[in-house]
N, C-alpha and C positions, 0 to 999 in steps of 0.2 A: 476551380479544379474539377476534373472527371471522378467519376467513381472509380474509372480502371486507374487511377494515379494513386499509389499507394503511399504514404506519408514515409519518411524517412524511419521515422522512429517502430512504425507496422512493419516493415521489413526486418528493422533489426531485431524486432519479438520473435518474430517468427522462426528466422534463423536461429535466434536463442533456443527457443522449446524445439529447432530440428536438431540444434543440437545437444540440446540436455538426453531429446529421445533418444538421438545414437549414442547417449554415456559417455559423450566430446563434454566434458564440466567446462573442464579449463574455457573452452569456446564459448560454450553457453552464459560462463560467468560473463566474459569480455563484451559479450551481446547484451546482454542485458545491461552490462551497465552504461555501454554506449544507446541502449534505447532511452534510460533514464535521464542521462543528459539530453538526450535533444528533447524530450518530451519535457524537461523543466526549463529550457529553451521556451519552447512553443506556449506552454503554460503561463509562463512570468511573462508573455506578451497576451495572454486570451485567458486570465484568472478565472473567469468566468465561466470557463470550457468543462461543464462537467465529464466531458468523454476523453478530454485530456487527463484530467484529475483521478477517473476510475484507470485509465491504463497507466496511469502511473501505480497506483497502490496496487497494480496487480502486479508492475514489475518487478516493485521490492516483494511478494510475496513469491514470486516466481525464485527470485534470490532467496528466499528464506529455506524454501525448500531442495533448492541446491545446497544450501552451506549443511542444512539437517541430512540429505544425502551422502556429503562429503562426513559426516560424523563433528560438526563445529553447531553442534547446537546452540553457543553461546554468539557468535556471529549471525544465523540463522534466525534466534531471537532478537537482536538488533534490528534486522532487516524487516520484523513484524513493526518493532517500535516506530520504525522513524517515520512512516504514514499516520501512525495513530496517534504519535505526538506530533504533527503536523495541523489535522483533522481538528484535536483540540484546542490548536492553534485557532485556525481559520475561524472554528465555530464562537470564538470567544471575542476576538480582536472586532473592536469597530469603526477601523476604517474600511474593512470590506463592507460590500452590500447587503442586503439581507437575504436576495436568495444565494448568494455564495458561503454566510453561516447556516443558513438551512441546509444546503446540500452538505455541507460539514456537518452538521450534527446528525441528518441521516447518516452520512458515513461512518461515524464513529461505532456502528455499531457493528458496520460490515470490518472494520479495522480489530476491531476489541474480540470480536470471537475467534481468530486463529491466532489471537496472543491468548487467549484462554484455554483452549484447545492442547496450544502447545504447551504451557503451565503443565497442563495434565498428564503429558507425557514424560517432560524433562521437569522435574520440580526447579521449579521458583524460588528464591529465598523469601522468607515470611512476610517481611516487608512488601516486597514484590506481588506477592501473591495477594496479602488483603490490597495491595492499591490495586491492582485489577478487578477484584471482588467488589470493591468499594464503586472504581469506575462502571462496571455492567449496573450497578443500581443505579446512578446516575443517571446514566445512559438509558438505560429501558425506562426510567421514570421518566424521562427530557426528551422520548421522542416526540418530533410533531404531531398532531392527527390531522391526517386529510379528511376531507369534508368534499 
């Protein structure tokens, strides 16, 4: 493939954030969630693809901040979750490989701070709140160190 060939699912981002910028939600939702299918397309054939994997978890945050936009902050917080219960999927499960849990445990950390973030704006239920609290310790204890 060329560089000027832009992936199906790049187009469809784009158009998403052209239209979330003109305040087209409605449209921007429908992009983005057609970006997210095809990017779990492309993905469940190239697991391995970390640049599939980052534009995915930017989609759903891309969604998240639509639905916080639209005032569904409880959907919007869904749309934080379902990357970072993915992430802590991947980082756990071993039939993947080990640089595909590593890229997942780096990620968790890039997933866990705008569900934290968000916590602090829209409270969390108690519950909720220490298992995030509890995950960011995890998390920052269980980073790798590069060398």
């Amino acid at each position: 493939m060329h560089w000027w060939v832009m992936e199906v699912w790049q187009s469809l981002l784009l158009k998403g954030n052209d239209s979330f910028n003109k305040l087209s939600l409605p449209l921007a939702e429908e992009y983005y969630h057609q970006a997210i299918e095809c990017l779990e397309h492309e993905w469940h054939a190239d697991i391995e693809n970390s640049n599939l994997l980052m534009a995915w978890i930017s989609v759903f945050h891309n969604l998240a901040v639509l639905y916080e936009e639209l005032g569904q902050p409880k959907i919007a917080f869904r749309y934080l979750q379902i990357p970072h219960q993915r992430m802590t999927e991947l980082s756990q499960q071993s039939q993947y490989s080990d640089d595909l849990k590593f890229v997942a445990l780096r990620t968790l950390k890039i997933t866990l701070m705008p569900l934290l973030a968000f916590s602090k704006k829209y409270p969390a239920c108690d519950g909720c709140l220490s298992s995030l609290k509890k995950m960011e310790i995890t998390v920052n204890a269980s980073q790798p160190v590069m060398h």
